[in-house]
N, C-alpha and C positions, 0 to 999 in steps of 0.2 A: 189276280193271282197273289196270295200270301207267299213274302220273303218269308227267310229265315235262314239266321246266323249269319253269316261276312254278305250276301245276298244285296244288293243296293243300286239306283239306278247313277251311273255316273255320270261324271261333267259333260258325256258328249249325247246321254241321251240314254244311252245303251244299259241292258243290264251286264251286273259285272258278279262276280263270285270268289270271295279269293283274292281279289283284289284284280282277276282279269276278265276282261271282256269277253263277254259271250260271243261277240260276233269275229272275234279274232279266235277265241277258242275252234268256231265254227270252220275256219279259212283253216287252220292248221290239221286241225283233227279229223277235218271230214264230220258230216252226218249220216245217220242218227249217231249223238256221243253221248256218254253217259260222264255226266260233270259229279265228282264227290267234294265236299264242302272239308276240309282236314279238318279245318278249327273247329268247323259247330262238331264232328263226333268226338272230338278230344276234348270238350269242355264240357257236351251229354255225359260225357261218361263220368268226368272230374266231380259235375254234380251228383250221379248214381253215387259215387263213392263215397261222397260226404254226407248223401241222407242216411245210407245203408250203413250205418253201423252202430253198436248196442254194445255197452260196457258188461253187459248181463250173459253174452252169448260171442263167438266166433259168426265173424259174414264171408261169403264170397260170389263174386258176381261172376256169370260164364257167359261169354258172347255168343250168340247163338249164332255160329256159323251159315245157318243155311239162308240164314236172310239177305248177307251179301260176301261173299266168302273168295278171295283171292291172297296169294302169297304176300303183298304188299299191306292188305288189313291185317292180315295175321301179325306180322310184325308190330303195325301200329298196336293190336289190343294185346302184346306182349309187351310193349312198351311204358304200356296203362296198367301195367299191373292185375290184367284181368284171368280166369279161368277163359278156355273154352268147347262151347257143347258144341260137338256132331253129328251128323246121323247117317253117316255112311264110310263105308272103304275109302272112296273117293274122297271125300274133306277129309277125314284122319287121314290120308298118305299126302295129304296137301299141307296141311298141318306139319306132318312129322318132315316135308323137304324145305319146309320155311323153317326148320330149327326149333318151333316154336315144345318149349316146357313141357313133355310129356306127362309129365307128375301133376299137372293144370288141367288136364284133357277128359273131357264125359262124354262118353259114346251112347249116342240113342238110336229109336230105331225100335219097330213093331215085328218086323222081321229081319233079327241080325243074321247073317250068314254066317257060315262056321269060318270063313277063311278073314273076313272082318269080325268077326271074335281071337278069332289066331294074330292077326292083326296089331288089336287091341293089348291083349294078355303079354304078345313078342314086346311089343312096344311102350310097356310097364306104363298107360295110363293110370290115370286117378281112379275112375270109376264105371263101370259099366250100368246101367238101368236097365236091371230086368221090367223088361214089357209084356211077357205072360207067361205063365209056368214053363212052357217047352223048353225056353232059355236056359233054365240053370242045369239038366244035364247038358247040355249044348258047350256050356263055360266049366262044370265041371268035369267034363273031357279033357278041354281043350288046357286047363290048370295042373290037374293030371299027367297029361304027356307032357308037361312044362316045364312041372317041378316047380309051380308056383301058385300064390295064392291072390285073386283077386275081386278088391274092393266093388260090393255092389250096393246101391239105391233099387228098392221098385218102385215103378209107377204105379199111382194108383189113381182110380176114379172115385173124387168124393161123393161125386154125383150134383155137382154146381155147373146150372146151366145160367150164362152167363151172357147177355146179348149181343151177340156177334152174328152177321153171315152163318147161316147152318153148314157151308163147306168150310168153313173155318174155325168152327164147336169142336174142340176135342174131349169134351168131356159132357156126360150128362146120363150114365150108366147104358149105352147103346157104342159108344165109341170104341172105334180099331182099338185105339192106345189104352193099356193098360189096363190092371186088375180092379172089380170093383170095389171099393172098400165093403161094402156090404154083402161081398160074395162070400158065402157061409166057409169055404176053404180056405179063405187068405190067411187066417189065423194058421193053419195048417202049412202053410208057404213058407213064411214067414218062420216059423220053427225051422223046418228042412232048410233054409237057406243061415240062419243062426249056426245050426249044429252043423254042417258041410264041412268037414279040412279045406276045404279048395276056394271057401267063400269068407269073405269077409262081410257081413249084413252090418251096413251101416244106417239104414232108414229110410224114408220115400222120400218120391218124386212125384210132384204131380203139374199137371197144365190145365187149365181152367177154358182156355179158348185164346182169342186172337181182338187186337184191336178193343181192348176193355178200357174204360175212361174212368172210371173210380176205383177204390182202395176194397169197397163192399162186396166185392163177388171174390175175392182173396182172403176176407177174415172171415167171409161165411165158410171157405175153405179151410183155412186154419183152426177154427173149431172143429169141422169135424174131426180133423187130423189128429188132435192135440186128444180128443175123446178118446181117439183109439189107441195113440202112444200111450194114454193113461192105464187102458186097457190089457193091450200087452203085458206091461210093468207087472199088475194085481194079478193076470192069469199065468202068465208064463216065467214072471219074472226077467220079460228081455227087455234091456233101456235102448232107447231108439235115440241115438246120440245127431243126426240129420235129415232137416226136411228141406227138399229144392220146391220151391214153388213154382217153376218156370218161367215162364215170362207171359207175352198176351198185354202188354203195357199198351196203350191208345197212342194215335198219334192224328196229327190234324194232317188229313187230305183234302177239303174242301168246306164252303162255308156252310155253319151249321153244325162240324165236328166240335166238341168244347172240351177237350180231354182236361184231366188236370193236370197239372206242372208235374212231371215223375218226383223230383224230388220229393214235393205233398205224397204224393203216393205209398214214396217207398216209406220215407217217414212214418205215417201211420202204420204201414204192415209191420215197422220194426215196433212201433211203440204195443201193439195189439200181440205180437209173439211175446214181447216184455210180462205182459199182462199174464197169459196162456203158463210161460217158463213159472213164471211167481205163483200161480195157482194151482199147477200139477205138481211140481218138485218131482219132476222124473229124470233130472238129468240129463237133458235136455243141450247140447253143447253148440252146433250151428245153421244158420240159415242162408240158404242158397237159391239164386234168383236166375232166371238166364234171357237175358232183354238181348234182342235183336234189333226188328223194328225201332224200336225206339229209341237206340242209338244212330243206326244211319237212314232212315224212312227220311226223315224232314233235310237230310244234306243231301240227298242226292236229284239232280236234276238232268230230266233227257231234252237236249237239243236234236231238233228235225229241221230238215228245208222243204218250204211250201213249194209241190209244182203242179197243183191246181186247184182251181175252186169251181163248183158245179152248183148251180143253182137245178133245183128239182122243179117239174112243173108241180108240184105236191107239197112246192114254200121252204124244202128244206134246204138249208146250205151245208155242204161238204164242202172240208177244207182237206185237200190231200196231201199227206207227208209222207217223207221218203222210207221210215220205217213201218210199223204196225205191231201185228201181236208176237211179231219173233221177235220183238227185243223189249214188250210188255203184254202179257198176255190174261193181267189181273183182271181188263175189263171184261174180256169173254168167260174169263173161270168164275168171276168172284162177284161179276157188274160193279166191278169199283168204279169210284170217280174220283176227279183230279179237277185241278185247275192248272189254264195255260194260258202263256202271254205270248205276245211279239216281242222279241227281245229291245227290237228300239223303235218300237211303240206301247211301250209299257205305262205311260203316263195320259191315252189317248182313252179317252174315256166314253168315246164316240164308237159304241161298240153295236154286234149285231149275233142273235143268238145263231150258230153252226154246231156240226156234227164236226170233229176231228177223225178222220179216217186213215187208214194205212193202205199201204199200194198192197198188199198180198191178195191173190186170187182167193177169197173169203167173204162171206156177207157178212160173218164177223166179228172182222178185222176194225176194230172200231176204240181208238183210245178213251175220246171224250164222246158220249153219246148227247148230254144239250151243257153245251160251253157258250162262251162268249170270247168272242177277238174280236180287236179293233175294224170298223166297216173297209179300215184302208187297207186290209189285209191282204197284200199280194203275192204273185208267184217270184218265187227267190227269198222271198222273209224267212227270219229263224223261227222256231218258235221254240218256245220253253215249257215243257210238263212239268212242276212240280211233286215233291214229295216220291222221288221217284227210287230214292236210296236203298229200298228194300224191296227183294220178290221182283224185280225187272232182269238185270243182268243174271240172276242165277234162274232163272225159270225162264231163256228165252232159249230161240232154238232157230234148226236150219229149215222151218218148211217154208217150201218154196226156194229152198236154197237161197236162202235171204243169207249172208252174212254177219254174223256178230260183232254188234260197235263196239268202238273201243271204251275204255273208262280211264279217265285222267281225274287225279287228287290235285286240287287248287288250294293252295296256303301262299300268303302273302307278297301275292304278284306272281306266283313263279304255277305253271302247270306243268305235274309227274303223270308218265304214262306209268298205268297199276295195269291195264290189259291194252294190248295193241290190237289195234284194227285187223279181222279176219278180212283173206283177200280169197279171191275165188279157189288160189290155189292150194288154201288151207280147206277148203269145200273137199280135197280130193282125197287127201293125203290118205285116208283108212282108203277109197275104193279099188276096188282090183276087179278088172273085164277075166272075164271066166271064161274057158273054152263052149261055147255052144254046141 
């Protein structure tokens, strides 16, 4: 299992994170716990913000909330100095009770509602991303009965397919998300949303896919982009002053992944937009990024406790742990893979291949499908998922009425609870017995 960032095994054996112990982590918090690394996403980000910037152009980086999204991160990526993007009612009202900077905030989403447009518009965000034509009488309604005016980005499809997982391609001119660039009307959009009292057309948006490990399937994107603002410009005379590139940055889950350093990354996207601004002269003024993953993917780590191991007559070993796919449920959507340790057998290298399983009534219910732990691996041990920081805690759920672990932020000795352990009696709290 690849550390990463404060991550280290300590003088007693144990792993530690934060500077505390897993296995004390474990005694306090209960399992399954969802452990965030503070330092490593405060120092990810510290580097985003030193590759990402261009004396040529305005930058700004937006957190992409849905990746792990609590009142307690909010704070921190207000902290950081960051934007951040949404895609629903639900994170913008999470957003706006953590205080965080309204005037910071981008609401996405393929299908916004009108009352998360109303939302939006009441709560004087930065920017709205239209996602297909229906949108803009939708916003300009709702600007209309306001008495205001607001800022939009569209997305659009360059049509860059990008090598990722196909449920996780959001672009490649077949995708839900957004208009194609090559769709004969956008020209036509784009006008309509220019000339609107109730809009302000500040430029596109686009997402390329998820888990991208080079800088190359972003500048194949960025030309086309840069082709069309030129285009704009010569046909219609409209300057396209912002393009968000989204995010989709790589990150290492298991051996084999080889992303490269984001800094590298971002670096080249700013030097290749340098290139694009100096050879179009269309006035051209900022570029905007929205990484999730890749700031908290590699800090986050889920602790489980072993309470069985089942040898198959069919050779296979299951290792069973106390949570499963409601509190990651990447391996059955996505067949992700991970790597996992013993917390204080980490250095045992006397290992034997297993299946990691979850207790939920599911065939599959299955974290790790061919792992490796130590042969000493017994009932009571911790074990540790890595790279768990992103897409676990916001994408898990109650079936089987499994309860939702908690998540504690670890910096320098000391563990903060960011979400408290759900207990059966937070299971009830919406039900109501109906008359029969």
């Amino acid at each position: 299992m690849k550390l990463f960032g404060t991550a280290k095994i300590n003088k007693k054996g144990n792993l530690s994170i934060g500077g505390v112990d897993t296995i004390e982590l474990a005694k306090e918090f209960k399992t399954p716990l969802y452990v965030m690394d503070q330092e490593l996403i405060e120092t990810t980000i510290d580097k985003m913000k030193e590759a990402f910037q261009s004396s040529r152009f305005k930058t700004r980086i937006a957190y992409a909330g849905k990746a792990f999204l609590t009142t307690g991160m909010i704070k921190l990526v207000e902290s950081k100095g960051l934007d951040l993007d949404v895609v629903s009612g639900g994170e913008l009202y999470t957003a706006h009770k953590a205080g965080f900077p309204m005037k910071r905030v981008h609401l996405h989403g393929n299908n916004k509602l009108v009352n998360e447009i109303e939302m939006a518009v009441e709560y004087g965000i930065d920017t709205i991303v239209v996602d297909n034509e229906d949108e803009i009488a939708k916003i300009e309604k709702v600007c209309k009965e306001k008495g205001k005016k607001q800022a939009v980005l569209v997305r659009i499809d360059p049509g860059i397919e990008a090598h990722t997982h196909h449920y996780i391609k959001t672009s490649g001119l077949t995708s839900k998300f957004g208009i194609s660039l090559f769709q004969e009307n956008l020209i036509d959009i784009v006008k309509r949303l220019n000339d609107s009292p109730y809009i302000e057309f500040k430029g596109f948006h686009t997402h390329i896919g998820s888990q991208i490990f080079q800088s190359a399937f972003f500048i194949f994107a960025l030309d086309e982009i840069f082709k069309y603002l030129d285009r704009l410009k010569k046909e219609l005379g409209i300057v396209v002053h912002t393009v968000n590139m989204g995010g989709g940055f790589g990150v290492y889950y298991k051996n084999g992944d080889d992303p490269k350093p984001i800094e590298e990354v971002l670096s080249e996207i700013i030097t290749y937009t340098e290139a694009m601004e100096i050879k179009y002269q269309i006035g051209f003024k900022e570029l905007c990024i929205e990484p999730g993953r890749s700031i908290v993917g590699n800090a986050g780590t889920t602790l489980y406790e072993v309470g069985g191991i089942k040898e198959t007559v069919g050779g296979k070993t299951y290792v069973f742990i106390d949570g499963g796919m409601s509190d990651n449920i990447r391996t059955a959507l996505y067949q992700a893979e991970y790597e996992a340790g013993v917390v204080n057998k980490m250095e045992d290298t006397d290992t034997k291949d297993i299946t990691l399983a979850g207790k939920l009534c599911e065939s599959g219910d299955i974290i790790i499908q061919n792992g490796k732990l130590p042969k000493s691996t017994e009932i009571g041990d911790i074990v540790a998922v890595g790279t768990t920081g992103a897409y676990c805690y916001t994408m898990s759920s109650h079936y089987n009425r499994m309860v939702t672990p908690g998540v504690v932020f670890v910096k320098d000795g000391k563990a903060k609870v960011a979400v408290r352990r759900e207990t059966y009696e937070d299971l009830l709290r919406n039900d109501e017995i109906f008359e029969l």
